[in-house]
C-alpha positions, 0 to 999 in steps of 0.5 A: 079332033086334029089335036086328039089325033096327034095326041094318039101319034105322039103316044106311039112313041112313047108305048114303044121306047117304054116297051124296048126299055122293058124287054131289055131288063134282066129278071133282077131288075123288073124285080127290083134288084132284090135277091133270091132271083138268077138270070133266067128268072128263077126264084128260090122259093115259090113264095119269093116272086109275090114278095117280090112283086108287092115291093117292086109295085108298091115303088112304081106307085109311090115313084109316080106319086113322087114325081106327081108331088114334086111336079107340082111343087117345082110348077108353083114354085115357078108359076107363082114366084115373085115378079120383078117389081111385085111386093107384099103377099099374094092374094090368100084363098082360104079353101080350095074345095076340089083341091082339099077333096083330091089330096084326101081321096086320093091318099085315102084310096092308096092306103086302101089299096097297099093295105089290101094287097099286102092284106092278101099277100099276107094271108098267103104267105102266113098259111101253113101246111098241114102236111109237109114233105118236110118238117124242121124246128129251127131254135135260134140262140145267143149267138147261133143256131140248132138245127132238128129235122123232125120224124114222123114219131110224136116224141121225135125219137127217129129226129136228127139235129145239128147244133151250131157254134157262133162265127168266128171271123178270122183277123181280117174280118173274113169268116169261114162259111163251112164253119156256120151252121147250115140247114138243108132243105130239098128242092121242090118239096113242101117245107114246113119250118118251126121256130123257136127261141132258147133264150131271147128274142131272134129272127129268122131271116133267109135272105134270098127267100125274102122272107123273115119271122121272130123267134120268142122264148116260149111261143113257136112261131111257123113258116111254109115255103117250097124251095125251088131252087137249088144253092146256097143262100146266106142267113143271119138273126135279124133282130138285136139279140146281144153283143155277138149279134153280128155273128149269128149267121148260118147258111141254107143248102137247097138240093135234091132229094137224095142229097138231103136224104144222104144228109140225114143219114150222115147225121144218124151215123153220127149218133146225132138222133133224138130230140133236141137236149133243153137243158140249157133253155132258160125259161123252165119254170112254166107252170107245169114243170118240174124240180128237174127242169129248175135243176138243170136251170141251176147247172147252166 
C-alpha cells in the first residue's frame, strides 16, 4: 500500500508539468504544425481542424508505439548482451505464447482502429451538399486552371468564368502571384465544388484546407467545405501531370460576400458569361457525340 501511495505522488508531477507543457502550445502545434490554422486557432475550413486531429492522434499513437517498440529493443539489447566470459548461444525458446498473443492483438486492434476513425472521417468529408450557397466546377489542364462559377440555369447561361495561364517564373525563380490563376470563394458560406479534367489526370489540392481530390477526363469528381476564414491560400496540381507540372499553381481568395458578389460582376462586365467553351477537350468521341465534336478535336 506505501508503495502504490507514492506512486500516486510521483504521479502528481508528472500530470502538472504534462499539462504546463500543453497550455504553453500554439494552435500550430497541438495540431501538428500542419497549415490552414492562425494564432488564435482559427481554421480555414470547417472541415480542416478534423483532418487536422486525424493526423496529429494518428502520430501521438504510433509515437508511443515507437518508444514502446524501441524501449523494449534497447532493454534486450541490454538485458541479454554477452557477458564477460560467456560463449556459444543463449538458451533458444521456440514460443512464447503470451508474447506471440501480444504482438498479434495489439497490431490488430490499432489498424481497426486508425481504420475506423479515418472510415468515419471520411464519410464526413466525401458527403456533399445537395444545396450549396455556391457551386464551382474547377477544370484542371496542362499546365493551369479554369475557373466556372455556375448559375442557377441548367445549361449554365447566367455562368461566369475565368480561365488560366500556367506560371511563368521570373529568372530568379520567383513568380509573380497576381499572374496565377485565382478562385474566390466566400467566407462562411457552403461551397460546393466540381472537378473535372480537360485532359489528363490532376489533382486539386488547396494547401491550407488540408484536403485534396483527383481530376479524371470524363468523371467528375466533388468536394464540399465551408470556408471560415478569409486570406488567401496557395494551390497547386498534386498529381504528375506533364512536364510543366511545377508550374500549375493557383491561388484561392476567401472573402466576404459582397467581395465575391462585386467579383462575379467584374467578370460579367467583362463578357465573361456562359458555359465554359469545350472545344479543346480531348476526349470527344464518347458515345453519343457528334461530327462536330470530332471537328473541333481536328482543329485543336
Amino acid at each position: 500500500m506505501p508503495s502504490k501511495r507514492r506512486l500516486r505522488w510521483a504521479l502528481i508531477p508528472v500530470g502538472i508539468a504534462a499539462a504546463v507543457v500543453l497550455a504553453g502550445c500554439t494552435p500550430t502545434e497541438l495540431n501538428g504544425f500542419l497549415p490552414g490554422f492562425v494564432e488564435d486557432g482559427t481554421p480555414a475550413t470547417d472541415r480542416t481542424e478534423m483532418v487536422s486531429g486525424l493526423w496529429t492522434n494518428s502520430w501521438i499513437v504510433l509515437l508511443v508505439v515507437g518508444l514502446v517498440t524501441w524501449g523494449l529493443m534497447g532493454w534486450a539489447a541490454i538485458a541479454y548482451r554477452r557477458r564477460k566470459g560467456q560463449v556459444g548461444l543463449p538458451v533458444q525458446l521456440r514460443y512464447n505464447m503470451p508474447i506471440e498473443i501480444f504482438y498479434t492483438i495489439v497490431p490488430f486492434i490499432l489498424v481497426i482502429g486508425f481504420f475506423a476513425f479515418t472510415a468515419r472521417d471520411q464519410a464526413i468529408l466525401e458527403t456533399q451538399y445537395d444545396d450549396p450557397d455556391v457551386s464551382i466546377t474547377a477544370i484542371g489542364k496542362q499546365w493551369s486552371w479554369d475557373f466556372m462559377y455556375d448559375g442557377e440555369d441548367e445549361d449554365n447561361a447566367d455562368a461566369v468564368w475565368t480561365m488560366g495561364v500556367q506560371a511563368q517564373p521570373e529568372a530568379n525563380g520567383d513568380i509573380d502571384q497576381d499572374s496565377l490563376p485565382t478562385l474566390y470563394l466566400p467566407v462562411d458560406q457552403t461551397v460546393k465544388v466540381k472537378l473535372q479534367s480537360r485532359d489528363v489526370v490532376h489533382s486539386f489540392w488547396i494547401i491550407d484546407f488540408l484536403y485534396k481530390k483527383d481530376m479524371y477526363i470524363g468523371k467528375d469528381n466533388f468536394w464540399s467545405f465551408t470556408p471560415t476564414r478569409e486570406g488567401t491560400y496557395a494551390g497547386k496540381c498534386a498529381e504528375l501531370c506533364g512536364e510543366y507540372h511545377s508550374m500549375m499553381l493557383f491561388n484561392v481568395k476567401v472573402v466576404s460576400e459582397q467581395e465575391y458578389e462585386d467579383y462575379l460582376e467584374s467578370l460579367r462586365a467583362a463578357g465573361q458569361t456562359g458555359d465554359i467553351d469545350d472545344a479543346y477537350d480531348r476526349l470527344q468521341n464518347l458515345p453519343g457525340t457528334t461530327g462536330e465534336a470530332s471537328e473541333h478535336e481536328g482543329d485543336s
